[in-house]
C-alpha positions as CSV (number, residue, x, y, z in Angstrom):
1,X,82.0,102.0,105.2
2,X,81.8,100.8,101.3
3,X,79.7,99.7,98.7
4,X,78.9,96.6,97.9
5,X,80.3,95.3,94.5
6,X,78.1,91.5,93.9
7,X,81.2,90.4,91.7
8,X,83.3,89.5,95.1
9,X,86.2,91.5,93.9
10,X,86.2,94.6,95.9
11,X,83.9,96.7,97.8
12,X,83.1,95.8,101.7
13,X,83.9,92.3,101.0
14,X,87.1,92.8,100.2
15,X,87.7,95.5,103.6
16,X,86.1,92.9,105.7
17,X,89.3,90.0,103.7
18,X,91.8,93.1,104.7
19,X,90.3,93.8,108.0
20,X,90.0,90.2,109.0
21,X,93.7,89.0,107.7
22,X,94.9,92.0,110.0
23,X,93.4,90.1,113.1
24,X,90.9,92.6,114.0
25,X,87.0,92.9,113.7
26,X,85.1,94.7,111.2
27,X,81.8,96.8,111.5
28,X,80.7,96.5,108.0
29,X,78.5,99.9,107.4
30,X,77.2,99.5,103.6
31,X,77.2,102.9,101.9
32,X,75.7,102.0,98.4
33,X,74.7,99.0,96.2
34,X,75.8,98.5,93.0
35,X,74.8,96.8,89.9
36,X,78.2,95.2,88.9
37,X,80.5,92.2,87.3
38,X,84.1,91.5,86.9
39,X,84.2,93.9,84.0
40,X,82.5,97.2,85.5
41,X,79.9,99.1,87.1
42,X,76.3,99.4,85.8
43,X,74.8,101.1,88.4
44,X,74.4,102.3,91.8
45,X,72.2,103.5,94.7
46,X,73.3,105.2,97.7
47,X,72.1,103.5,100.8
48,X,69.3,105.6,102.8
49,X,71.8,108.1,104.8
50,X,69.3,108.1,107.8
51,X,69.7,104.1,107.8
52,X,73.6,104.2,108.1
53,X,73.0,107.0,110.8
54,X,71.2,104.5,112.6
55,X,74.1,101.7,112.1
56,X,76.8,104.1,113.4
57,X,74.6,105.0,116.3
58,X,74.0,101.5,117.2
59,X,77.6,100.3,116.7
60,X,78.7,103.2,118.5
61,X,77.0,102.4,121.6
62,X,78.0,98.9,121.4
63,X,81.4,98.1,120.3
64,X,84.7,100.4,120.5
65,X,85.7,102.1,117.1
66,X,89.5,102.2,116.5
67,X,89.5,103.1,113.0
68,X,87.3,103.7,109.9
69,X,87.8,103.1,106.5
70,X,85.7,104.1,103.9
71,X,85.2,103.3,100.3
72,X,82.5,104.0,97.7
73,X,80.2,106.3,99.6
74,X,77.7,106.3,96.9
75,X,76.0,109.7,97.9
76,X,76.9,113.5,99.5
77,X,74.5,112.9,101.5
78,X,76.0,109.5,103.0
79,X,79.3,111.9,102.9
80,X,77.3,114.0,105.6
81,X,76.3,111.5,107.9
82,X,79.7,110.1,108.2
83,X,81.4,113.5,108.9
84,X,78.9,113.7,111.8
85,X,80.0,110.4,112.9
86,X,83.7,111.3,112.5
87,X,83.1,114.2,114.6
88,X,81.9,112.4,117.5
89,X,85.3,110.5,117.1
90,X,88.3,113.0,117.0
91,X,90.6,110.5,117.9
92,X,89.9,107.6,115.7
93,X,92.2,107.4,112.6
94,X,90.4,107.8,109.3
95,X,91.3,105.8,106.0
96,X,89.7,107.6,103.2
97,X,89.4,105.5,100.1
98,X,88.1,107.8,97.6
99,X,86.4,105.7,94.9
100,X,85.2,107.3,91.9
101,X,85.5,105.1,89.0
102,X,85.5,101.0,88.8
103,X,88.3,99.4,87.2
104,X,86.1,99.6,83.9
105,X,85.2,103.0,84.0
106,X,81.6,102.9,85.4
107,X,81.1,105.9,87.9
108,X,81.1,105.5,91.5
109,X,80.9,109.5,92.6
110,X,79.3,112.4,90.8
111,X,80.7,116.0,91.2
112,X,79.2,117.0,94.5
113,X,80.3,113.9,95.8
114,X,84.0,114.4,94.8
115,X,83.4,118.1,95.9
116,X,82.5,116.9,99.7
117,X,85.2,114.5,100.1
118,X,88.1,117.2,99.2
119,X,86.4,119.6,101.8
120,X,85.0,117.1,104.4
121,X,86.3,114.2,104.9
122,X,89.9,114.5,103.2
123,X,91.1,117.0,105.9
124,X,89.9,114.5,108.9
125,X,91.7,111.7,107.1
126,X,95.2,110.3,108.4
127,X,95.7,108.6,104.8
128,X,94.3,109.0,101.1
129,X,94.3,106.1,99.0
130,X,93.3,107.5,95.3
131,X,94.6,105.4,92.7
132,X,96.1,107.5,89.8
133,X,92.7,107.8,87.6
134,X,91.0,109.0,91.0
135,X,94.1,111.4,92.0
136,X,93.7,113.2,88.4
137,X,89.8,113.1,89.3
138,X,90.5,114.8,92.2
């Protein structure tokens, strides 16, 4: 679960390189879109949290889940949908990439944001990749 960053250099594209390379299959769940080139971020919208409900739900009842990684969530509110997800997955190993700030600066979370991945998803997370602007963030 990412967002997706139209410049090709990170974002879902590049979990679905890492995912791929690793020889397993990825369920690509887009969490926001940005408005973005190889120098920052200009923008972004969070994806409609009852849409990426609908995409776990479907998934879910489809294909087995062995992991989840997420990225830019773009939104608290996406935030809550994927801790109810998470919940219906106790055993599934979480990757939380908590993405704040592009490379250039450009915001990627707001407060609440931050706020509900320290209390919601951080403590169901078997790893925490900040980088070191996003650990002092956080």
């Amino acid at each position: 679960m990412s967002g997706l960053d139209p410049s090709g250099g990170a974002g879902i594209q590049a979990d679905i390189q890492a995912i791929t390379s690793l020889g397993a299959h990825p369920l690509p769940v887009l969490t926001c879109l940005t408005v973005q080139d190889t120098n920052n971020v200009h923008g972004a919208q969070a994806v409609d949290p009852d849409l990426i409900r609908q995409q776990l739900t479907c998934l879910a009842g489809d294909v087995p889940i062995h992991a989840v990684k997420t990225g830019a969530l773009g939104s608290a509110a996406v935030l809550d949908v994927l801790v109810e997800f998470l919940d219906t997955l106790p055993d599934v190993p979480v990757i939380a990439d908590p993405v704040i700030k592009a490379a250039g600066g450009g915001d990627l979370a707001d407060s609440q944001l931050m706020e509900a991945m320290k209390t919601r998803l951080f403590p169901k997370a078997e790893m925490i990749t900040p980088n070191g602007e996003e650990l002092a963030l956080l």
